[in-house]
C-alpha positions as CSV (number, residue, x, y, z in Angstrom):
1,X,10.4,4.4,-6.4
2,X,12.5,2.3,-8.6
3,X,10.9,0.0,-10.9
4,X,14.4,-1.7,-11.4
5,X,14.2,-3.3,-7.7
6,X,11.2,-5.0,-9.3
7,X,13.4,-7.1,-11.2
8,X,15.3,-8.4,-8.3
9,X,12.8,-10.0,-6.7
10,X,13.0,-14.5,-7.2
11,X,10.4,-16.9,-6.9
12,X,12.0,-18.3,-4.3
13,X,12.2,-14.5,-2.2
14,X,8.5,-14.8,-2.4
15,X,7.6,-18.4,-1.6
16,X,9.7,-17.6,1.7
17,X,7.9,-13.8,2.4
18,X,5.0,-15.9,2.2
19,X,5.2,-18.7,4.4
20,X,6.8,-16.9,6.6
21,X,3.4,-15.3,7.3
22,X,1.6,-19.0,7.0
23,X,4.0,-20.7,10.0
24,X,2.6,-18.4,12.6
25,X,-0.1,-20.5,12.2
26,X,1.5,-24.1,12.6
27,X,-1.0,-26.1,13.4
28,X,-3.4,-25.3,10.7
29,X,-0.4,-25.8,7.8
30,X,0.0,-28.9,9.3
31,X,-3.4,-30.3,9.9
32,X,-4.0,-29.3,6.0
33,X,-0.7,-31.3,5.0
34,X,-2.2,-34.2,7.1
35,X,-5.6,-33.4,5.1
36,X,-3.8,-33.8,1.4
37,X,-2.2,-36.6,1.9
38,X,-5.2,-38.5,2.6
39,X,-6.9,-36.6,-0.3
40,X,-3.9,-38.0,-2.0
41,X,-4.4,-41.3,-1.4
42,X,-7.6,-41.6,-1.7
43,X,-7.5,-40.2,-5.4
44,X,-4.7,-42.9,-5.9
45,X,-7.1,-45.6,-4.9
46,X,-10.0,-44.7,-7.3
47,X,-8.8,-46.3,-10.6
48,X,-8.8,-49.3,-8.6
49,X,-12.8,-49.4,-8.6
50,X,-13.0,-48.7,-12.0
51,X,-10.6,-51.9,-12.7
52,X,-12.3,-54.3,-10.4
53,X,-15.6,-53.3,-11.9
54,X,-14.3,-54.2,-15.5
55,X,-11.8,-57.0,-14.9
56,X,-13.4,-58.8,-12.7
57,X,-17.6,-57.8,-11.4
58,X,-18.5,-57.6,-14.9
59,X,-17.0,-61.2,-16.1
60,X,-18.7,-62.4,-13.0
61,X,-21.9,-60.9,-13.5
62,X,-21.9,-60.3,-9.7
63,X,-24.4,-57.4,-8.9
64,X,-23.6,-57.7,-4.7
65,X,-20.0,-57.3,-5.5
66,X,-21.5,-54.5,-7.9
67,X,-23.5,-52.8,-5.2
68,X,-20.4,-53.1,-2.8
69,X,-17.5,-51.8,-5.0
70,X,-20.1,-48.6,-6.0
71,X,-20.4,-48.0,-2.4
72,X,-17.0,-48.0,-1.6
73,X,-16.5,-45.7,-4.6
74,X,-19.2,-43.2,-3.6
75,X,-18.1,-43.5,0.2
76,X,-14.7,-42.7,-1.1
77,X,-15.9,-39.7,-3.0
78,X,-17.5,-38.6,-0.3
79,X,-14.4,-38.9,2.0
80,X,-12.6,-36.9,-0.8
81,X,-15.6,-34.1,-0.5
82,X,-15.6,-33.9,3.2
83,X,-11.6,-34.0,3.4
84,X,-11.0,-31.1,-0.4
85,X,-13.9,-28.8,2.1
86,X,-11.7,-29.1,5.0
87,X,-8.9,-28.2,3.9
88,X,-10.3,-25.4,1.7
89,X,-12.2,-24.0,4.7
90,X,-8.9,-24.0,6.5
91,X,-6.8,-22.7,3.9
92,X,-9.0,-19.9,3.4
93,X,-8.7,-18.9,7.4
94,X,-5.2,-19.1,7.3
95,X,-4.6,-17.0,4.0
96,X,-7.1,-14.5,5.4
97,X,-5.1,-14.1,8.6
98,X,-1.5,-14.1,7.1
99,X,-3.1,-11.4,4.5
100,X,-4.5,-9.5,6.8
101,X,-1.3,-9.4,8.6
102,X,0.4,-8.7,5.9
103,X,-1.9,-5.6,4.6
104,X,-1.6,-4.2,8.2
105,X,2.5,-4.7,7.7
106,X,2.6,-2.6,4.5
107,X,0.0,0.2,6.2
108,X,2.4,0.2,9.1
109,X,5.5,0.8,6.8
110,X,3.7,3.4,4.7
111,X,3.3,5.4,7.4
112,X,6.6,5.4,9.4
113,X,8.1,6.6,5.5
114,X,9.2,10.0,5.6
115,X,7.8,13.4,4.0
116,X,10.3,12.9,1.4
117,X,8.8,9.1,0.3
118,X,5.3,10.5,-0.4
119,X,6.4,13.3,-2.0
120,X,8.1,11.2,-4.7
121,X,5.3,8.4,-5.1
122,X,2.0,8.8,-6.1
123,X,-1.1,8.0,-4.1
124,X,-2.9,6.4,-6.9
125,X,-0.1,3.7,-7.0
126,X,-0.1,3.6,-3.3
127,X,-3.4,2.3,-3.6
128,X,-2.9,-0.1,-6.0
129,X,-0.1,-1.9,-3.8
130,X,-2.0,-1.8,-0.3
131,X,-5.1,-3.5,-2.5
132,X,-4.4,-5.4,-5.9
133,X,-1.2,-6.3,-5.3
134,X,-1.8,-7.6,-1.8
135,X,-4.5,-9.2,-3.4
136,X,-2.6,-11.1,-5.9
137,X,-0.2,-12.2,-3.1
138,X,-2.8,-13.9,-1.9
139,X,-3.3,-16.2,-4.0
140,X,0.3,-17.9,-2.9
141,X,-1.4,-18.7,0.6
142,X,-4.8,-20.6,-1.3
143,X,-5.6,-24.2,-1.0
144,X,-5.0,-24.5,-4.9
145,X,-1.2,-23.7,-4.1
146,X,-0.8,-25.4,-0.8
147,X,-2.2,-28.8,-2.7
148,X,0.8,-28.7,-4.9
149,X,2.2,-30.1,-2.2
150,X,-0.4,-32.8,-2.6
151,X,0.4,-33.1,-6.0
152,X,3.4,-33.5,-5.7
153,X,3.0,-36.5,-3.7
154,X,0.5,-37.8,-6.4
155,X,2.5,-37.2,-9.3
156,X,5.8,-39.4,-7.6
157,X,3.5,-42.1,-6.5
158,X,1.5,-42.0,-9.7
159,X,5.1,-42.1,-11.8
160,X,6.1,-44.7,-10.4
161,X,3.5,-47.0,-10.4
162,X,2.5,-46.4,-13.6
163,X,6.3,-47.8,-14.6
164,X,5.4,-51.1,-12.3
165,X,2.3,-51.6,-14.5
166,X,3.5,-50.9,-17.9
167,X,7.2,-49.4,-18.1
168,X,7.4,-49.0,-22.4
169,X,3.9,-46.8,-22.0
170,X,5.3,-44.7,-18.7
171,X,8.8,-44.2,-20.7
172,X,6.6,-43.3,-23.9
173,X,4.4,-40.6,-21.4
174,X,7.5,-39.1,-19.7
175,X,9.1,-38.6,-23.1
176,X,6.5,-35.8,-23.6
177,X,7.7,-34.0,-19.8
178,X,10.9,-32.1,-21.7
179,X,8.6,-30.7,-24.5
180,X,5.9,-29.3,-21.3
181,X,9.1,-28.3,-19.8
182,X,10.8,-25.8,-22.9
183,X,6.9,-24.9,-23.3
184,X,7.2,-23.8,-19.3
185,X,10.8,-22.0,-20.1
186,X,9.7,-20.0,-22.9
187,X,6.5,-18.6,-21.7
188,X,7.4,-17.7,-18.2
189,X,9.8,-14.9,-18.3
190,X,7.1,-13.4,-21.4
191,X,4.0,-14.1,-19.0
192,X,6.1,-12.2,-15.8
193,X,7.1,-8.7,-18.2
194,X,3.3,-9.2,-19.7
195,X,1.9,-8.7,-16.3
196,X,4.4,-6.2,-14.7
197,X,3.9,-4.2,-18.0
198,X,-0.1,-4.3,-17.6
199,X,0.3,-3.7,-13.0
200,X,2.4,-0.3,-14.0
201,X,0.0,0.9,-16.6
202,X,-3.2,-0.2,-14.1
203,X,-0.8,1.8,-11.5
204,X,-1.3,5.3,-14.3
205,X,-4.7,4.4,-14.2
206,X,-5.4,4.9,-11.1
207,X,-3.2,7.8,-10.3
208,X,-5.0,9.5,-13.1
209,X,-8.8,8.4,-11.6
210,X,-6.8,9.9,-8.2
211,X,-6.0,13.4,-9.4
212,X,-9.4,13.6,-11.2
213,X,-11.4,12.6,-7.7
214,X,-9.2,15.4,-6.3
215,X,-9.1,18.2,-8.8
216,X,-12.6,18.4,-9.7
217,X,-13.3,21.9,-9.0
218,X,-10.2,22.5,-11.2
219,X,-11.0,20.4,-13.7
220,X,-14.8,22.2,-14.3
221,X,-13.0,25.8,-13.6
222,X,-11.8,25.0,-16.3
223,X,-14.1,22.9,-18.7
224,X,-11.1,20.4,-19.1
225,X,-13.5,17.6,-18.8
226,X,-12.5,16.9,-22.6
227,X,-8.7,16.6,-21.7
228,X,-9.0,15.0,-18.8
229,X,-11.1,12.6,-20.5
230,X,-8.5,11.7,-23.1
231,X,-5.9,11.5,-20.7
232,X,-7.8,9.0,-18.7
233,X,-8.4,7.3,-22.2
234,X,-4.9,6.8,-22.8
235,X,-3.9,5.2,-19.8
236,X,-7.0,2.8,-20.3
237,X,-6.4,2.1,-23.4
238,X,-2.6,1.7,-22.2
239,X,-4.0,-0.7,-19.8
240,X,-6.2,-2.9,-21.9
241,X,-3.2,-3.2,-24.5
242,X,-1.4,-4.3,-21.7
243,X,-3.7,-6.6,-20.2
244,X,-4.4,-8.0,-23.7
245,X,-0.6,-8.9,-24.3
246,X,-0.5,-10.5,-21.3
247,X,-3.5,-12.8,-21.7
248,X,-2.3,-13.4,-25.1
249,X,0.5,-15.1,-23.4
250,X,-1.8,-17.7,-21.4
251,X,-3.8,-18.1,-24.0
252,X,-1.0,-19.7,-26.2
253,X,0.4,-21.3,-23.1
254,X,-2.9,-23.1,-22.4
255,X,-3.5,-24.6,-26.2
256,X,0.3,-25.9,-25.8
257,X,0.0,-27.2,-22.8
258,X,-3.2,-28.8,-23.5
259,X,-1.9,-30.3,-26.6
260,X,1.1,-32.3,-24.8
261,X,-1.6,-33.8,-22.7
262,X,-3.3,-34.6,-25.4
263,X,-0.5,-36.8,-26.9
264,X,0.4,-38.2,-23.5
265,X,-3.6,-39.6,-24.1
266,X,-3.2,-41.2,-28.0
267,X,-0.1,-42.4,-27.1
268,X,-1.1,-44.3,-24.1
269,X,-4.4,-45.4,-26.1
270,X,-2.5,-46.3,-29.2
271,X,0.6,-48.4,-26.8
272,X,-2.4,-49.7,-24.4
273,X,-4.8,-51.3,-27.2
274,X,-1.8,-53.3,-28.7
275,X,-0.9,-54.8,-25.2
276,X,-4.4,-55.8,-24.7
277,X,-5.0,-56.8,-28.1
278,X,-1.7,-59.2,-27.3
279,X,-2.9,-60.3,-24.0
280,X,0.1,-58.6,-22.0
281,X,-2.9,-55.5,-20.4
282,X,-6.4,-56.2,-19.3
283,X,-9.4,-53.4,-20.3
284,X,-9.5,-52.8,-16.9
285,X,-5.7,-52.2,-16.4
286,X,-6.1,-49.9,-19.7
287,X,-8.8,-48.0,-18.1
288,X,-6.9,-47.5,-14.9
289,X,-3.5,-46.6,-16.9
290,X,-5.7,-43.9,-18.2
291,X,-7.0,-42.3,-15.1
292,X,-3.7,-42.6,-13.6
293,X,-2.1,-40.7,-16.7
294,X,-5.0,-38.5,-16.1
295,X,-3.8,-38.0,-12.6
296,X,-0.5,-37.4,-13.6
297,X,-1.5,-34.9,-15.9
298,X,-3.7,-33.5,-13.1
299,X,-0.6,-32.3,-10.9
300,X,1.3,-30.8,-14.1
301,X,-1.4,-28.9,-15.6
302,X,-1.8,-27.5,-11.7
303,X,1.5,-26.7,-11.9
304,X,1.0,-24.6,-14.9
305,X,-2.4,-23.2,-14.4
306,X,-0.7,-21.7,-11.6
307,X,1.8,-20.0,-13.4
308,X,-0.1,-16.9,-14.6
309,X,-0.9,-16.6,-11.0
310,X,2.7,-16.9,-9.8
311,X,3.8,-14.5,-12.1
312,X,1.3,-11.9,-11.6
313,X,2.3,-12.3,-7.8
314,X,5.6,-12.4,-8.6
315,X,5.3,-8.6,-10.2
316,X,3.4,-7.8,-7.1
317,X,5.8,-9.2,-4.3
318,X,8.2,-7.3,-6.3
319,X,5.9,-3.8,-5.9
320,X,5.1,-4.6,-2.3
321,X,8.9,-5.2,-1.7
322,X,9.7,-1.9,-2.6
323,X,7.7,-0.9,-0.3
324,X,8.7,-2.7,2.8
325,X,12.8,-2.7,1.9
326,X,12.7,1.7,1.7
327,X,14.0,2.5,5.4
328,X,13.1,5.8,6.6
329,X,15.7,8.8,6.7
330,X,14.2,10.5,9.7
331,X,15.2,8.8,12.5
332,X,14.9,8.0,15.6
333,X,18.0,8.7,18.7
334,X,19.8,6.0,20.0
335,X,19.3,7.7,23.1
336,X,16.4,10.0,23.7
337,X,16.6,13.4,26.1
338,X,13.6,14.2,27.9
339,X,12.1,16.9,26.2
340,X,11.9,20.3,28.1
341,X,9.2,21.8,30.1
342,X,7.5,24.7,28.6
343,X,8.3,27.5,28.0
344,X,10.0,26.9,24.8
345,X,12.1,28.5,22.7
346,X,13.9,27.6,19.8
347,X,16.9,28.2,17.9
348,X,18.0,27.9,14.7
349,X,22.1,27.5,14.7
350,X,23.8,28.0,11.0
351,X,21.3,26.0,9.4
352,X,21.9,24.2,5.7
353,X,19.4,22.4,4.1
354,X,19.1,21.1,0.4
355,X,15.6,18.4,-1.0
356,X,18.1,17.3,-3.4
357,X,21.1,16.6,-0.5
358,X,23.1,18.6,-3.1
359,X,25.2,21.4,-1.3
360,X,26.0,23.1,-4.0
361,X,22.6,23.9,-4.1
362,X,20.9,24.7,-0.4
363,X,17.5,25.4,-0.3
364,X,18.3,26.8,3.1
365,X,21.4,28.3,3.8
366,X,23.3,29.1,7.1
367,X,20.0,30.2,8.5
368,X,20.7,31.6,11.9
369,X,17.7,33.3,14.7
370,X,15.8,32.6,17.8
371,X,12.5,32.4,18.5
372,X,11.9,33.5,21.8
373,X,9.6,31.4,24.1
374,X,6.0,33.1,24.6
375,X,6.6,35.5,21.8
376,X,5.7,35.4,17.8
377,X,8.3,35.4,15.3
378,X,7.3,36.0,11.8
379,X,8.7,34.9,8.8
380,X,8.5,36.9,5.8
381,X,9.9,37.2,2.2
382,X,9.1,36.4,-1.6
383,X,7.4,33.3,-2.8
384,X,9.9,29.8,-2.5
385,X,12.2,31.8,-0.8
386,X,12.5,28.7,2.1
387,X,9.9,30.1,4.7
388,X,7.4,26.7,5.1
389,X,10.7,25.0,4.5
390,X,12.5,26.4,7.4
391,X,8.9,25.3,9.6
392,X,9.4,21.7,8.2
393,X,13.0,21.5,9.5
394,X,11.7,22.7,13.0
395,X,9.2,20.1,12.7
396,X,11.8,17.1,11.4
397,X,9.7,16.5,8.5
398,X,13.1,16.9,7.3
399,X,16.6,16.3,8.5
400,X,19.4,19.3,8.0
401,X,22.4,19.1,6.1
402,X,24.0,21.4,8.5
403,X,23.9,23.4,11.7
404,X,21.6,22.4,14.5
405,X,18.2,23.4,15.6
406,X,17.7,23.5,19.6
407,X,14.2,24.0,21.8
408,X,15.4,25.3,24.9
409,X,19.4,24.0,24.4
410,X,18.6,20.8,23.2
411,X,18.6,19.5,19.5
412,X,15.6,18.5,18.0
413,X,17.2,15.3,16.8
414,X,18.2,14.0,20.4
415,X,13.6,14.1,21.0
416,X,11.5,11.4,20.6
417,X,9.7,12.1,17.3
418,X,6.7,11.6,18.9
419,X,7.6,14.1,22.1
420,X,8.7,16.8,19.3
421,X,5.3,17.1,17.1
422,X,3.5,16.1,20.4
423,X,4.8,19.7,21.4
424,X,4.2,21.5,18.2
425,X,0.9,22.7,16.4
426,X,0.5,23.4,13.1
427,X,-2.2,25.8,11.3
428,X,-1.5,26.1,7.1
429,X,-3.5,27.5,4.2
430,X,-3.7,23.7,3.3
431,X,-6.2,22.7,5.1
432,X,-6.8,19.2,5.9
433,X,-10.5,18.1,6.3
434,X,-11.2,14.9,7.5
435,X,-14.0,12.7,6.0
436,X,-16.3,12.8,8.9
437,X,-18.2,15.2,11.5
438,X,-17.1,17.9,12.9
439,X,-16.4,16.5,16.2
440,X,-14.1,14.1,14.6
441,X,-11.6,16.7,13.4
442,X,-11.6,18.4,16.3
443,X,-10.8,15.3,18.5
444,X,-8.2,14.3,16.1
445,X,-6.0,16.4,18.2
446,X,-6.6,14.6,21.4
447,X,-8.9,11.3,20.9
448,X,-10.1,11.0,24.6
449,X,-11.1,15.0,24.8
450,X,-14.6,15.4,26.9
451,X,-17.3,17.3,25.6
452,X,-16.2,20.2,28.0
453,X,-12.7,20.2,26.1
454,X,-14.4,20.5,22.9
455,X,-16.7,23.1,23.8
456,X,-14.3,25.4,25.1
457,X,-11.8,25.0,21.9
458,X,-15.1,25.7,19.7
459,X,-16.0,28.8,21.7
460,X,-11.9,29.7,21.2
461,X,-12.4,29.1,17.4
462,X,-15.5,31.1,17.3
463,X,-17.4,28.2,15.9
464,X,-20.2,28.1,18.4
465,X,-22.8,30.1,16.5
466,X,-22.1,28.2,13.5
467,X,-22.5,25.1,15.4
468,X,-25.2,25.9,17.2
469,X,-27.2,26.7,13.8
470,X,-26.3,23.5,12.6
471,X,-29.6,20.6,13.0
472,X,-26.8,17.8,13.8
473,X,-24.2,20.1,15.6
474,X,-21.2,18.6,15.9
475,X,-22.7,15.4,14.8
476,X,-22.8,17.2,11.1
477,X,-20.8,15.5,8.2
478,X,-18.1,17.7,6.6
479,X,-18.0,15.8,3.6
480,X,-14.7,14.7,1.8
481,X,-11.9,17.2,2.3
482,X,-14.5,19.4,4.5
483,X,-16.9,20.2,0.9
484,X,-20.0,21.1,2.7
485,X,-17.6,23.6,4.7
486,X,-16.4,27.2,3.6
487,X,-12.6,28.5,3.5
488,X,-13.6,30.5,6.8
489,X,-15.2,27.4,8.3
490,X,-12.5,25.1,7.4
491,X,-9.6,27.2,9.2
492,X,-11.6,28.3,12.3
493,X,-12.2,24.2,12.5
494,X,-8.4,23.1,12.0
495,X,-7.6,26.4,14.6
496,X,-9.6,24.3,17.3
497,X,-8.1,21.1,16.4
498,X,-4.7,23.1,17.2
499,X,-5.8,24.4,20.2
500,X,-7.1,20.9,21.5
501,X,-4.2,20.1,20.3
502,X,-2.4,22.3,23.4
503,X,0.6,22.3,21.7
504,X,3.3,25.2,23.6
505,X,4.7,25.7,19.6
506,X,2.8,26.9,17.2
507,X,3.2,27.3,13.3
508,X,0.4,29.4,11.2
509,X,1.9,28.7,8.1
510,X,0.2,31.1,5.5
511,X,-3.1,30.3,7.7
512,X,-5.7,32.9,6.6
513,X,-4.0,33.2,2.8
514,X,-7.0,31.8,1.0
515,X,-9.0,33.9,2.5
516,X,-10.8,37.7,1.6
517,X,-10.0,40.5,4.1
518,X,-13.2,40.5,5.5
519,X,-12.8,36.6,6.6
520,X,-9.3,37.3,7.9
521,X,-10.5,39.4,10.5
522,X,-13.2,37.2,11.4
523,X,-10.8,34.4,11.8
524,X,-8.1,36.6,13.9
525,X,-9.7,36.5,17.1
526,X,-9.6,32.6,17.1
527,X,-5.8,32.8,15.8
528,X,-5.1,35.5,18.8
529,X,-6.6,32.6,21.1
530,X,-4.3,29.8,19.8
531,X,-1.4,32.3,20.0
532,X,-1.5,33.8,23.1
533,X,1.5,32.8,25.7
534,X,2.5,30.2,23.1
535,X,5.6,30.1,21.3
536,X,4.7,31.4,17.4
537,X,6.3,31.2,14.0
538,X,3.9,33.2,12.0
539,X,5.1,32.3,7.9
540,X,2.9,35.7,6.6
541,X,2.9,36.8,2.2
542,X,0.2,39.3,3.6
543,X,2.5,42.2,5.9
544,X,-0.8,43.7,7.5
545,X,-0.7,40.4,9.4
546,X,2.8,40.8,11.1
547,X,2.9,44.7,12.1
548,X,2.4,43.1,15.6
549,X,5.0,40.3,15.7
550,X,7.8,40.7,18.3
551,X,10.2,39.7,15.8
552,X,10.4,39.5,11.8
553,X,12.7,37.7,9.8
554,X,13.4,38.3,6.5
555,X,14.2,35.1,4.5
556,X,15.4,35.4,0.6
557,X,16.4,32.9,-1.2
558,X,17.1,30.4,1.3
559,X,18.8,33.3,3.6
560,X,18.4,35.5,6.6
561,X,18.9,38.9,5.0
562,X,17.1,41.2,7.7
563,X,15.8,40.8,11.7
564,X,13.9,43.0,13.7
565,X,10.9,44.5,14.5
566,X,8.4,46.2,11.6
567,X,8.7,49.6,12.4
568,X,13.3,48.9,13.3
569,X,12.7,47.3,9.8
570,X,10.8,49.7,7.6
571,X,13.9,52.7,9.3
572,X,16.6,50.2,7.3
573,X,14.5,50.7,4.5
574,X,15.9,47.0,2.9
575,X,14.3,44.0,2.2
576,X,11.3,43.9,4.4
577,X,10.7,48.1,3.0
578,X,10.9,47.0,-0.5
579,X,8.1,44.3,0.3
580,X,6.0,46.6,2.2
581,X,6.5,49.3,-0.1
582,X,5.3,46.8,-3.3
583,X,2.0,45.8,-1.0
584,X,1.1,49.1,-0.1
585,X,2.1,51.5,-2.9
């Protein structure tokens, strides 16, 4: 993906993404807006005790007025408790929903993305977006950034009171606002390339903990703990540097921002004691002036407290935007034709294809054969020559460049996606394994399958000795990516999820190529199960598998160089001879 969208993105773009998710839930925002405002006023009302209590109780020497102004204070303060929880508690249900939406948004567009869009990303930084980043979004739907609207209120009000009171100590104060403003200038757009720097290099991190997780066995086949070590190291490190620079940004902002406050306080104190000490400002008005300085710092050091946060969610909106603005390639018809009853049989018409959409160099190229309904078809030819290619055009994993591919007359790009792979089954030497029992793979295929289904399509697989032996049957755990399972008993166990599966295509692509000869012939009575009266594209590097194929198709680099059967092939003595001939000679 490109990192340069990440630059496009405005505060602005994000504030409205955001609250876009919060007005589905009206009457909470509003209810919490109600909420602050109070909160607001309340907090505006609390110098006031402290002024009574020095200007005029303690003069008096009253102690009932005493004990009545400190109960109005602590009733206020309770108030203020009881109304700050509310709105907190309420914030938080409201952020949690419009996350939660939000999360199950970006899922939703990860998976309608093409072939081609996980190909080119990494799941590591996958991860990262659909967690951390959403996380950090987050943070833009809190009560903390909702009650700068609250602030905002307090910090008008405040303003211009404080210039009714006193207006040479308010000018004096708001003289210091331009120098918190240049300070706000100058560290934002450092604080925002600090934090996208430090997500990227988390984004390494964690594609790097990724392919460790997943190339263990590798890894130790190797005794490359050492380098893989290092290079998780190095994007750590890369990550701590990053993360260092970027807190070295708040932590300069912080001091500086803390400092103008802190001259907004001796100037107020130094202003204030003259006008008392000329009778123009009572203690009690000085006190008060304070708090309410205090209260007008409160809303601007809010304001830029928050701006580490805004900025790290700023680089995130930008990651998750990426994200939601890609538009898939593969898509669906305008209008749909009803897919065709079975049998099927599919054609491949002058068919171009190129991963790079370059045409000057096809990956596939005028690729032209049938594959006759009930009957196998086997595709056969060197390593990369376009076979599993040619399967995931069939498929529309990928759209051609050229030519058309029919089932039964009809193009496969007038189906409904869904009606198209609904109709196909697919059997590969990668073998995927869910986390989970054995049942669940199977039922993958068809989640409301009865026992009876799944029986039968284990007794197909020739799986129910194995099974049977097992103290948990079908209730056994697999383990992640089907580790407690071997090669044999990983394909025999994705062969039954095809034939729950029912599907009137089917694709063994490379099926039994990670395994000895001894477990291919174990595993071909289940494969002669799933085959039989279905429509088969057999993609075979092993010949011995194909002598019985009704059709073979010869495929070099990307083209259809021979057809036929294997013993009309091995008479032309061509292509498919000079492959037989290197396997068995």
């Amino acid at each position: 993906m490109d990192d340069q969208k990440e630059m496009q993105v405005t505060t602005k773009d994000m504030l409205k993404f955001v609250f876009n998710k919060v007005l589905k839930q009206k009457w909470i925002l509003v209810v919490n807006i109600l909420a602050l405002t109070l909160i607001t006023a309340l907090q505006f009302v609390m110098p006031q005790f402290e002024k009574i209590i020095i200007d005029k109780i303690i003069p008096m020497k009253d102690l009932h007025w005493l004990a009545l102004v400190i109960g109005g204070l602590l009733l206020t303060a309770v108030v203020l408790g009881l109304l700050n929880y509310f709105s907190s508690y309420y914030m938080g249900v409201m952020s949690q929903s419009a996350i939660t939406e939000l999360r199950n948004d970006l899922y939703h567009d990860l998976l309608r993305q093409d072939t081609a869009f996980f190909e080119s990303s990494k799941t590591g930084d996958l991860m990262v977006r659909l967690t951390s980043d959403i996380n950090n979004l987050q943070s833009m739907i809190s009560s903390n950034m909702l009650s700068m609207i609250g602030n905002l209120f307090t910090f008008v009000g405040v303003l211009v009171f404080i210039y009714i009171v006193n207006w040479q100590m308010a000018l004096a104060v708001t003289v210091t606002f331009p120098l918190m403003f240049v300070i706000y200038r100058v560290f934002r757009d450092r604080i925002h390339k600090a934090y996208r720097a430090a997500r990227l290099s988390q984004s390494k991190m964690s594609n790097q903990m990724q392919n460790t997780l997943t190339q263990i066995d590798l890894i130790k086949s190797y005794t490359n703990e050492e380098l893989a070590q290092e290079s998780f190291n190095e994007a750590s490190d890369q990550n701590r540097r990053d993360m260092i620079k970027a807190t070295q940004n708040g932590a300069i902002f912080s001091p500086l921002i803390d400092g103008v406050n802190y001259l907004q306080v001796a100037i107020i104190l130094s202003l204030g004691a003259y006008f008392v000490m000329k009778g123009q400002l009572t203690v009690g008005a000085l006190v008060a002036y304070l708090t309410y300085v205090a209260m007008l710092q409160s809303p601007i050091m809010a304001f830029t407290r928050l701006l580490n946060q805004i900025q790290q969610s700023l680089v995130s909106y930008g990651r998750i935007n990426e994200i939601t603005q890609v538009k898939p390639t593969i898509l669906e018809p305008d209008h749909p034709v009803a897919f065709p009853k079975s049998p099927l049989a599919v054609e491949l018409d002058h068919v171009n294809f190129s991963y790079l959409g370059n045409s000057e160099m096809p990956t596939i190229e005028d690729v032209s054969f049938d594959v006759p309904a009930g009957k196998t078809t086997a595709l056969v030819g060197h390593s990369g020559s376009g076979k599993s290619t040619i399967t995931k055009l069939i498929d529309r994993m990928y759209d051609i460049n050229g030519g058309q591919i029919t089932i039964n007359g009809d193009n496969i790009a007038y189906f409904r996606l869904e009606d198209l792979r609904r109709h196909i089954a697919i059997v590969s030497q990668d073998l995927f394994i869910l986390d989970g029992t054995l049942r669940d793979n199977v039922v993958y295929a068809k989640q409301d399958a009865t026992d009876e289904e799944v029986e039968r399509v284990i007794e197909m697989a020739d799986l129910t000795n194995f099974v049977a032996g097992l103290p948990d049957g079908l209730a056994t755990q697999v383990g992640e990516r089907g580790v407690k399972l071997s090669g044999g008993q990983k394909q025999r166990l994705s062969i039954a999820r095809a034939l729950l599966k029912n599907a009137p295509i089917v694709i063994l692509d490379e099926a039994t190529a990670s395994l000895d000869n001894e477990a291919e012939k174990q595993i071909q009575h289940a494969l002669d199960n799933l085959t039989e009266t279905r429509t088969t594209i057999v993609i075979a590097h092993r010949l011995s598998t194909v002598y019985g194929a009704d059709q073979i198709v010869v495929i070099d680099d990307g083209k259809v160089v021979e057809k036929g059967t294997h013993q009309s092939l091995l008479d032309q003595n061509g292509a498919y001879a000079k492959l037989y001939q290197a396997q068995f000679n």
